[in-house]
N, C-alpha and C positions, 0 to 999 in steps of 0.2 A: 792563420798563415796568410800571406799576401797569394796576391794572384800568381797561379799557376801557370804555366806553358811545356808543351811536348814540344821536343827537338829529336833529329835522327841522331845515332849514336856516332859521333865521331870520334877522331884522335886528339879531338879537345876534353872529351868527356867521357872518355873511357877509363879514364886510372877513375875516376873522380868516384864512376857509377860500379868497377869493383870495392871500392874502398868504403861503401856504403855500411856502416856499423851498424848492425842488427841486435835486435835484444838477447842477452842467453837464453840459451835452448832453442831458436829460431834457426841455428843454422843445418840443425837436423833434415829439417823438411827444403832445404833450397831445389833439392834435386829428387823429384817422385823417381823411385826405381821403374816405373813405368817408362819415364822418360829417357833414363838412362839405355834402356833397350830400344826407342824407336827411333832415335838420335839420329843413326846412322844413316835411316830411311828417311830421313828429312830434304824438302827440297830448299838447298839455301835461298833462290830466286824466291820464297815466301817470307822468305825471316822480317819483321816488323822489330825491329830495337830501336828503341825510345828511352832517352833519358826529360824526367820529372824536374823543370827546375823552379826554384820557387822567384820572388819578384826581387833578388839579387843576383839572383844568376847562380843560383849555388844549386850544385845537383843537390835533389832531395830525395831520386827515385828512380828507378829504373823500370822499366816494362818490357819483356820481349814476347810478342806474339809468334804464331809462323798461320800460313793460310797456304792449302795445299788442296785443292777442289778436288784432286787425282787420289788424295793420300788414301792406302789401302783401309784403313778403320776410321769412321765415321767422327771418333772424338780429337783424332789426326789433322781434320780438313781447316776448322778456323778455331783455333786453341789460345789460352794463354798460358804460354810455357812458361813466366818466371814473372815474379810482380815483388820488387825490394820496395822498404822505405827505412830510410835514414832510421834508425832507432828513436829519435826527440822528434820527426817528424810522424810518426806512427800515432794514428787517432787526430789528425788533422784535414783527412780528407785526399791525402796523399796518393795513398791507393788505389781508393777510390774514382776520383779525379783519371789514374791512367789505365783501372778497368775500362771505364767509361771511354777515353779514347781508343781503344780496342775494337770495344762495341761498334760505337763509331766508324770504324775501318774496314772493319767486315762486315757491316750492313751496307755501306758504299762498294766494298766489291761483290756484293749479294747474296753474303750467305745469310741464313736467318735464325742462327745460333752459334756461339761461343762456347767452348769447352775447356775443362780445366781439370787435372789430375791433382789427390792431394791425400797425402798419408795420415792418420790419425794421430792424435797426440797431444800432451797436454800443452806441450807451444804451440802446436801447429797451429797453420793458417783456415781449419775449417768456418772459424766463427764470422772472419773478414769474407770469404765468400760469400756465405750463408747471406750473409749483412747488405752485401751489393748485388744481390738476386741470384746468385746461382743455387739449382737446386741439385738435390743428389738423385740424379736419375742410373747408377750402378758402381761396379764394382770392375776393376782391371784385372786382368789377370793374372796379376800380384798383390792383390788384395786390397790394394787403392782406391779410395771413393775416385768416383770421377760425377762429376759434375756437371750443370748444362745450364747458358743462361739465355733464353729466347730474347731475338731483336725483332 
């Protein structure tokens, strides 16, 4: 894949980064029921949305972080709530690429961990975590791995 770039999510790149075709069975996990329950408690002043674009300018990926140093649960404070990739961009680095500017973002605002909610499953996204360092340090209580990747 050519070279990659993070941009902020605008109203140029928003249809682009819903419209993102994901593999079947992938769209099961978009949304941890964990997350669906902490949503409300979110502080938007943290939300980090980033589109993935490769060296055409073509969205190929989305990322939305949120960082909340207040947020009442520890896996809450520097999180990655949501990571797409184009389905033909998938196993390119893609992902990877805007974990890593994540990482990136919350080591600059100081925190010294990254966390990540993720349902089991045979599409699920455990193995792509796994892949890019996070480890499984428990369970949500909705029975969701959650995940933790040290910066």
């Amino acid at each position: 894949m050519a070279e990659l770039r993070l941009e902020e999510l605008t109203a140029q790149t928003i249809v682009a980064a819903r419209n993102l075709a994901l593999k079947p069975g992938q769209e099961a996990f978009i949304e941890p029921e964990t997350y669906v329950h902490a949503e409300q408690d979110l502080d938007p002043a943290g939300s980090w949305p980033r589109v993935v674009l490769d060296g055409d300018d073509v969205v190929v990926g989305y990322v939305m972080g949120t960082f909340d140093p207040d947020a009442t649960e520890d896996y809450l404070k520097a999180a990655l709530w949501r990571v797409h990739v184009e389905a033909d961009a998938q196993g390119s680095g893609v992902g990877r690429f805007a974990v890593k500017a994540l990482a990136e973002e919350a080591r600059r605002r100081g925190f010294s961990q990254i966390t990540v909610v993720w349902a089991s499953g045979e599409d699920g996204p455990e193995e792509f975590f796994k892949a890019v360092g996070f480890e499984v340090v428990g369970e949500t209580p909705y029975g969701e791995n959650l995940g933790a990747l040290a910066l």
